[in-house]
C-alpha positions as CSV (number, residue, x, y, z in Angstrom):
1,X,225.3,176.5,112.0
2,X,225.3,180.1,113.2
3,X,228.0,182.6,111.8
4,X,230.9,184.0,114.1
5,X,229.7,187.2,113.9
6,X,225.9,186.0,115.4
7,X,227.1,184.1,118.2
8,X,229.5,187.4,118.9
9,X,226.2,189.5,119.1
10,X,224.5,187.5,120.9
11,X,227.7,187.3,123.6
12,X,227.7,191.0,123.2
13,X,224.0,191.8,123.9
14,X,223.9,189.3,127.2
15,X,225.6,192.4,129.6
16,X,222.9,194.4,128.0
17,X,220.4,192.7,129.0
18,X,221.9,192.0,132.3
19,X,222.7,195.7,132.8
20,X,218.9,196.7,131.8
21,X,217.4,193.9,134.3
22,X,220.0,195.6,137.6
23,X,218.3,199.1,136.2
24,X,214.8,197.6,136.2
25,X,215.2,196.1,139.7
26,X,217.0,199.0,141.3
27,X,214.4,201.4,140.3
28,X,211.4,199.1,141.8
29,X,213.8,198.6,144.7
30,X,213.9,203.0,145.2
31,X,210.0,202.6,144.7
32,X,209.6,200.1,147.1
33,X,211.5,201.9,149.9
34,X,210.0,205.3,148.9
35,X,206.2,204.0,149.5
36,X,207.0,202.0,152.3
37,X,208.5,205.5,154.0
38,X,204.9,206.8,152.6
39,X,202.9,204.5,154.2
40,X,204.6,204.3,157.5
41,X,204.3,207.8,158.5
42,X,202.0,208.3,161.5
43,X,200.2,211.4,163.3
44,X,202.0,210.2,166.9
45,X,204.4,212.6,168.4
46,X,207.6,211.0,169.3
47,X,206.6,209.7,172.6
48,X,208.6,209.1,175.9
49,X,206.2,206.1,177.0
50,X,206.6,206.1,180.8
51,X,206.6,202.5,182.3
52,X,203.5,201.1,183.6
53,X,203.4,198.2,186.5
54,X,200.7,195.2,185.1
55,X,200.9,194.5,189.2
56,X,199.6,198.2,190.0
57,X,196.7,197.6,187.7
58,X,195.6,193.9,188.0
59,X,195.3,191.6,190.4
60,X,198.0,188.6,191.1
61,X,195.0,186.0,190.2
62,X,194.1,187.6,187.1
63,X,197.9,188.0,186.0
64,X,198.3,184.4,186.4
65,X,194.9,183.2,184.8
66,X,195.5,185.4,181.6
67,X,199.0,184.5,181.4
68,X,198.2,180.8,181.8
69,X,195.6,181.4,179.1
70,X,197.4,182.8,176.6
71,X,200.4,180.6,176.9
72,X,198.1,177.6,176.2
73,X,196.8,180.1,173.0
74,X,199.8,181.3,171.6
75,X,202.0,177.1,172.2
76,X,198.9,175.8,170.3
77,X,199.7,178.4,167.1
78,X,203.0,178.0,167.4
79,X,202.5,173.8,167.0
80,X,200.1,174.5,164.0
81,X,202.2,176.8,161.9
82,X,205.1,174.5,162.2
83,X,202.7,171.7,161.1
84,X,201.5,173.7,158.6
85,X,204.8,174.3,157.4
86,X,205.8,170.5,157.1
87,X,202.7,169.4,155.3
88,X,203.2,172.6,152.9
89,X,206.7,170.9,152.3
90,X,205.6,167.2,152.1
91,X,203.0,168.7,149.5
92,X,205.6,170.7,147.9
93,X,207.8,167.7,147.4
94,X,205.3,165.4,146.2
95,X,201.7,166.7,145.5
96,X,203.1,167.3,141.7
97,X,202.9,163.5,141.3
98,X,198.8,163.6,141.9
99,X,198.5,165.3,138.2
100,X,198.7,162.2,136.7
101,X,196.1,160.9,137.3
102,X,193.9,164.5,136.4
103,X,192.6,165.5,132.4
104,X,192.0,168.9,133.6
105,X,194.2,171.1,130.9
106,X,197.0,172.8,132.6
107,X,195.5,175.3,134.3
108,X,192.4,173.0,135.6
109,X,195.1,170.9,136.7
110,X,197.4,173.6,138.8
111,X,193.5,175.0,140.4
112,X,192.8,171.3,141.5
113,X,196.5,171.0,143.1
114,X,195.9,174.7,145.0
115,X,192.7,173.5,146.8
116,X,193.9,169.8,147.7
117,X,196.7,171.3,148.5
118,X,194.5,173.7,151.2
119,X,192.2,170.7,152.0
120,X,195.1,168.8,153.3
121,X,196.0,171.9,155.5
122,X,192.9,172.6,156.9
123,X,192.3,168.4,157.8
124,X,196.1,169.1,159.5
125,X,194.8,172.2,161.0
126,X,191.7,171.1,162.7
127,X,192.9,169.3,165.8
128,X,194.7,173.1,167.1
129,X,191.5,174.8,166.1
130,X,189.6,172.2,168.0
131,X,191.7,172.4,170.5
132,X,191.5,176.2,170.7
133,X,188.2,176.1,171.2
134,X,188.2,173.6,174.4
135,X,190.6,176.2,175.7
136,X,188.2,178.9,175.1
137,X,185.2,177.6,175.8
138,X,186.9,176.2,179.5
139,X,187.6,179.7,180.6
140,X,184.2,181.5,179.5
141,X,185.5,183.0,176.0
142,X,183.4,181.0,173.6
143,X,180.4,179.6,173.5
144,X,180.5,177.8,170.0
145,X,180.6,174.0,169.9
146,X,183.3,172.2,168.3
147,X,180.2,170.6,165.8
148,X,179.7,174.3,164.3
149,X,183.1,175.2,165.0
150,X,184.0,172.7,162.5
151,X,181.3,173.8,160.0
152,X,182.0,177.2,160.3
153,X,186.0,176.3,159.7
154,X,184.8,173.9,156.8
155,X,182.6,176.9,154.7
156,X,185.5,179.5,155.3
157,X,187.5,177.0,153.1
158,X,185.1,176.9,150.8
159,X,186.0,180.5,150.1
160,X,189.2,179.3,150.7
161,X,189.0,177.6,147.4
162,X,187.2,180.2,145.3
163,X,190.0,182.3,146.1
164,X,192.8,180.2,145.3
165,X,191.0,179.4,142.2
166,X,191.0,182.5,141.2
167,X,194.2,183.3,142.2
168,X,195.8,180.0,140.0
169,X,193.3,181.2,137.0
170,X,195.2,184.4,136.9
171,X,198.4,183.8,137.7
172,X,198.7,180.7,135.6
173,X,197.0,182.2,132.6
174,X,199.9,185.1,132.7
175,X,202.4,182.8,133.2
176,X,201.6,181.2,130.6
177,X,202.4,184.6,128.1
178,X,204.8,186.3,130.0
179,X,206.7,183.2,131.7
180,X,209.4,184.6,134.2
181,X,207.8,188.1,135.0
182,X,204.5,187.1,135.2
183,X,204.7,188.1,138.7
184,X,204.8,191.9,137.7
185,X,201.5,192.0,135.9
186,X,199.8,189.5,139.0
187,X,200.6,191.4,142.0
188,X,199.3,194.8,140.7
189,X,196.2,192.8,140.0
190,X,195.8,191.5,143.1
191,X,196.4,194.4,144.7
192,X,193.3,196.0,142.6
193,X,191.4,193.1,143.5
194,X,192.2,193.2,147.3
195,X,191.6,197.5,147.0
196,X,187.6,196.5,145.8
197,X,187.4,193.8,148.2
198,X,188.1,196.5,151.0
199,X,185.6,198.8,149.3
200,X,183.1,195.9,149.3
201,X,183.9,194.2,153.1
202,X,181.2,195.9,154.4
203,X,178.6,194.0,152.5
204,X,180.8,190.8,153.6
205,X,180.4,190.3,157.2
206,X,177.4,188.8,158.6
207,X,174.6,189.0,161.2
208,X,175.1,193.1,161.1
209,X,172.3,195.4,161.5
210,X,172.0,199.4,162.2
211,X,173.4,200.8,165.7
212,X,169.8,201.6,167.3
213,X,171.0,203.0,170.6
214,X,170.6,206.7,170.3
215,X,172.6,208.0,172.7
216,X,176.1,205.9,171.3
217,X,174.7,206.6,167.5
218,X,174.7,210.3,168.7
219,X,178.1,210.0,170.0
220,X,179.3,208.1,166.7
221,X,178.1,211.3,165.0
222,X,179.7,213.9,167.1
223,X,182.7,211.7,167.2
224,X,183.0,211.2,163.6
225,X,182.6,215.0,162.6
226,X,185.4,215.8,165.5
227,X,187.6,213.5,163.2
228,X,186.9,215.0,160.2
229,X,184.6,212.1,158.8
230,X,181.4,213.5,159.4
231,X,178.7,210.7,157.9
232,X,180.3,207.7,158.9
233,X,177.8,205.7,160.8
234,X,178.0,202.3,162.5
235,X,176.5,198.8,162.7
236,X,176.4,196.2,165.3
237,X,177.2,192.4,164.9
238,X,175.9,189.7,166.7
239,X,178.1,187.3,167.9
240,X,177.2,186.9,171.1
241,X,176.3,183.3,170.8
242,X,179.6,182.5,169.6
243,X,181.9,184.6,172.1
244,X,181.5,186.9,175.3
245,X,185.5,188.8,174.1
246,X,184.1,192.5,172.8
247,X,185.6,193.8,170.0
248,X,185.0,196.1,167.0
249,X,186.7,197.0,163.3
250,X,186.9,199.7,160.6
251,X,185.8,198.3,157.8
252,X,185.6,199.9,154.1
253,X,186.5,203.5,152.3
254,X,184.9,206.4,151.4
255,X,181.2,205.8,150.6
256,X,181.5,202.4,151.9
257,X,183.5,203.6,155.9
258,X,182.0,202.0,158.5
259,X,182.6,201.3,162.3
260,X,181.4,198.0,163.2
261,X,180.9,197.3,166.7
262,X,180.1,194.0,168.3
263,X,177.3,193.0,170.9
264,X,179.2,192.0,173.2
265,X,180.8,195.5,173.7
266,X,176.7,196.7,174.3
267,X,175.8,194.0,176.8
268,X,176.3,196.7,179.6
269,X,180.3,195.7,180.6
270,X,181.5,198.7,179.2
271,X,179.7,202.6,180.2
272,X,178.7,204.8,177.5
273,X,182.0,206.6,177.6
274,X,184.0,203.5,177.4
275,X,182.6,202.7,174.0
276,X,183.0,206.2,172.7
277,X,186.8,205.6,173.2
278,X,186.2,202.7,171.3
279,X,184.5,204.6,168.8
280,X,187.0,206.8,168.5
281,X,189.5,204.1,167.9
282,X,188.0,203.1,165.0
283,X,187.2,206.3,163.4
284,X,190.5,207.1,163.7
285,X,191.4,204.0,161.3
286,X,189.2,205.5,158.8
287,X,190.5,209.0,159.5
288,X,193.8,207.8,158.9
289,X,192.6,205.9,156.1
290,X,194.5,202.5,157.5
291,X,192.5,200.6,155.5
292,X,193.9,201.8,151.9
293,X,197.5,201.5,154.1
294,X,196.8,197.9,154.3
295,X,196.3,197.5,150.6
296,X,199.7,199.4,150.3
297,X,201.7,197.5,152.2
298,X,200.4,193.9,150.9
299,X,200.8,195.2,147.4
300,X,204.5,196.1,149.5
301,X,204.2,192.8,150.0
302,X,202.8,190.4,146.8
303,X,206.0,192.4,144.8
304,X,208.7,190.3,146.3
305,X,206.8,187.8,147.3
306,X,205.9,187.0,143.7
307,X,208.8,187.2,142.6
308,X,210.8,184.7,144.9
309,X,207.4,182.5,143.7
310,X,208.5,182.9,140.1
311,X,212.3,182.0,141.2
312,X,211.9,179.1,142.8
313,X,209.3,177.6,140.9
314,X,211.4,177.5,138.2
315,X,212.4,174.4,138.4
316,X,209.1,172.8,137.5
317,X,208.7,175.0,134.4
318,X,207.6,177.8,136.5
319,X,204.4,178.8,137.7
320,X,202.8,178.4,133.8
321,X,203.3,174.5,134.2
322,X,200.8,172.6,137.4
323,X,203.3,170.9,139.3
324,X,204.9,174.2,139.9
325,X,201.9,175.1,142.2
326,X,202.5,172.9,145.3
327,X,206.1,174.7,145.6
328,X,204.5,177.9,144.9
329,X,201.9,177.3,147.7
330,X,204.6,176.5,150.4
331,X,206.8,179.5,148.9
332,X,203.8,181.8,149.9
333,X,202.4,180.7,152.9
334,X,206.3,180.3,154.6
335,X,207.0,183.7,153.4
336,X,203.7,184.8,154.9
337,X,204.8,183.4,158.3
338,X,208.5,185.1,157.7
339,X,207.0,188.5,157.3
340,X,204.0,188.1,159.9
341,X,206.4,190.0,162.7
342,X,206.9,192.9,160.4
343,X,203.5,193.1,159.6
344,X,202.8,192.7,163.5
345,X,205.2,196.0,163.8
346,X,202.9,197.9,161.2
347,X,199.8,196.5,162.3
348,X,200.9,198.4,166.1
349,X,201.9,201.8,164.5
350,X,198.6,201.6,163.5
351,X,197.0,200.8,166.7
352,X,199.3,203.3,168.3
353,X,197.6,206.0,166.1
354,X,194.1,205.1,166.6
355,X,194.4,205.4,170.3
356,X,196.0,208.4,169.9
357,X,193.2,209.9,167.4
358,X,190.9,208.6,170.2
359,X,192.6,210.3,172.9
360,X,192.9,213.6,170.8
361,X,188.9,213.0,169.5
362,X,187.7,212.4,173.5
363,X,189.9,214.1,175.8
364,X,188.9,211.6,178.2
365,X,192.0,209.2,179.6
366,X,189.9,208.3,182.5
367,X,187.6,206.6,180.6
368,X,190.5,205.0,177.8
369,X,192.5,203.4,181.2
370,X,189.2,201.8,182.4
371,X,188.4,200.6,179.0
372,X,192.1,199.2,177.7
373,X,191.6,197.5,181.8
374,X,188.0,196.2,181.2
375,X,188.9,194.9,177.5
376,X,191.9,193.0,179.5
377,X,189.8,191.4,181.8
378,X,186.6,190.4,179.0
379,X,189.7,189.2,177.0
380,X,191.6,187.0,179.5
381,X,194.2,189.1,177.6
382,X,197.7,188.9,179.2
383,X,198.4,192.4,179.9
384,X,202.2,192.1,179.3
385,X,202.8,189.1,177.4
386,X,206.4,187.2,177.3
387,X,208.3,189.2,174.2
388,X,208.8,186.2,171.9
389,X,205.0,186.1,172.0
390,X,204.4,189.6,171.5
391,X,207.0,189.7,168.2
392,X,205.3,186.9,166.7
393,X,201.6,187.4,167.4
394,X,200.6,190.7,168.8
395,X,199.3,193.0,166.3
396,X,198.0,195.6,168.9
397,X,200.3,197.3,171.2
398,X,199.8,195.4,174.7
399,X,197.9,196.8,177.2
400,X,200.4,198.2,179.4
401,X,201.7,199.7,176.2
402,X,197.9,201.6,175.8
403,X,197.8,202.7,179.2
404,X,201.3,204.1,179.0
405,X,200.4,206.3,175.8
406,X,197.3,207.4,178.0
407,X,199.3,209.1,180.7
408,X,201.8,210.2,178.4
409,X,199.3,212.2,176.8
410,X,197.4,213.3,179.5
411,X,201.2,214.4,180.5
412,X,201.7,216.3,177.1
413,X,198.6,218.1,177.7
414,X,198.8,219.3,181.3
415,X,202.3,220.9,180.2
């Protein structure tokens, strides 16, 4: 039987503890707030956007085919995230009680849970896919078939699984020494993980080859030495045979920077000055080195998120013990949906920036109006969507929005 005086010191040491813990938090807390100031400063003047009439720029049939066309889009993402969200909790409640019948080891056992758990959401999440795809493929935007549609759905989950193997390896494996705080050795690992898989991405995405065009692969070098990243060259991806919407993305860092630009933004839609502002756009990503600010701000985001994992899959022995991981799976993917707004709002700073960098990189607004207007109409894109839509989903500024920063920067300069 412990002494008096033991059981006093242990009483004694508890605000201690408690007091060290508050310290501990409160200083990550300061840390938090002080990168996320960091990482959301941005190279755009405060702006007075001046408001820009949808109806002065497109026609009334156009404004009611893309807003009937996104409607359909954005109702049939709406219907699969709640899905998602009830199977994650059905799964949560009782996927634990498929671990009886597995001899995996603990951790074999939490990895199988992760990917049935993911199996099940993909078989839930295939009739909105499908049914994205009908939509698509009705008004001209796709040309892939719901057959490869499905394959193509079926191998991403595939890596889908590698990755959420990986993820329960770690994860459980620390848990398993460090128990409660686990999540403060994970999410830094992650983070170091998701910073090389940015370095890497450009040896990632498929059916790329060289930019051959001369004339746009001489702009892409003028371009990038007027941002200040003289080298960086671009590749083109063919995806033609799966969509006609043109697009493009910064990929990578340093060494690895690259502007990929898709086919369908070559097929002769868009002059050779539109796609220099599109360029532009992108090198200004890489200018602004974006792409590290993403791994920032999901680091930002694994912190918390990790730890409310580690909170409320305490329960069930925590995330060390199997039938923790169906909780911690619908912890994590609600809290993604939670946050997806705010990362919309970062994701448009961004954006914001890029077109700025292009406007500053081309000094031509002529050509970014006719562009943002032509990537409207390729798009179907509703050029002032409804605003529950655009806090939810839009993680570009709209293209009213784009058009206003062009005349209020042609403004700023004729001053």
């Amino acid at each position: 039987m412990p002494s008096a005086s033991a059981a006093w010191e242990r009483l004694a040491a508890r605000p201690v503890r408690s007091a060290a813990a508050l310290g501990v938090f409160a200083a990550l807390a300061v840390a938090w707030v002080l990168a996320a100031h960091a990482l959301w400063h941005s190279s755009v003047p405060g702006l007075h956007l001046p408001h820009v009439d949808p109806r002065g720029l497109f026609s009334p049939s156009f404004l009611r085919r893309s807003e009937s066309f996104e409607r359909f889009l954005d109702i049939d993402v709406v219907l699969a995230d709640v899905t998602l969200l009830v199977v994650l909790a059905l799964y949560a409640r009782y996927g634990h009680r498929l671990m009886r019948e597995s001899a995996a080891g603990r951790i074999g056992t939490g990895m199988m849970l992760g990917m049935l758990g993911f199996a099940v959401l993909w078989l839930a999440e295939v009739p909105f896919s499908l049914a994205a795809v009908w939509w698509e493929r009705r008004h001209g935007i796709s040309h892939q078939g719901y057959v490869a549609s499905l394959v193509s759905s079926f191998l991403s989950l595939g890596g889908t699984f590698l990755f959420v193997s990986l993820a329960l390896l770690v994860t459980m494996a620390i848990a398993g020494v460090l128990r409660r705080w686990w999540w403060a050795v994970a999410a830094p690992i992650f983070a170091g993980l998701a910073l090389l898989s940015t370095f890497l991405s450009v040896y990632l995405i498929p059916n790329t080859h060289p930019l051959s065009r001369e004339p746009t692969a001489a702009d892409v070098r003028r371009l990038a030495r007027a941002e200040g990243i003289p080298g960086t060259r671009a590749d083109v991806q063919d995806v033609k045979r799966q969509t006609t919407a043109p697009n493009a993305e910064s990929v990578g860092f340093d060494s690895t920077r690259r502007v990929i630009l898709w086919d369908t933004l070559l097929d002769g839609r868009f002059d050779r000055r539109e796609v220099d502002v599109v360029v532009a756009h992108e090198l200004g990503h890489l200018a602004h080195r974006h792409t590290l600010k993403r791994v920032g701000w999901l680091v930002l985001f694994l912190l918390p998120a990790a730890a409310l994992v580690a909170l409320f899959t305490r329960r069930r022995g925590g995330l060390a013990r199997p039938e923790a991981v169906p909780i911690a799976l619908f912890v994590f993917v609600a809290l993604q949906l939670l946050t997806a707004p705010l990362m919309n709002i970062v994701s448009r700073r961004d954006e914001a920036e890029a077109d700025w960098s292009a406007l500053n990189a081309t000094h031509d607004p002529a050509a970014a109006r006719s562009l943002f207007k032509t990537l409207a109409k390729a798009s179907l894109a509703n050029p002032d969507p409804p605003t529950w839509s655009y806090v939810l989903y839009e993680d570009h500024p709209t293209i009213v929005q784009r058009i206003a920063m062009v005349e209020a920067w042609q403004a700023r300069r004729q001053r």
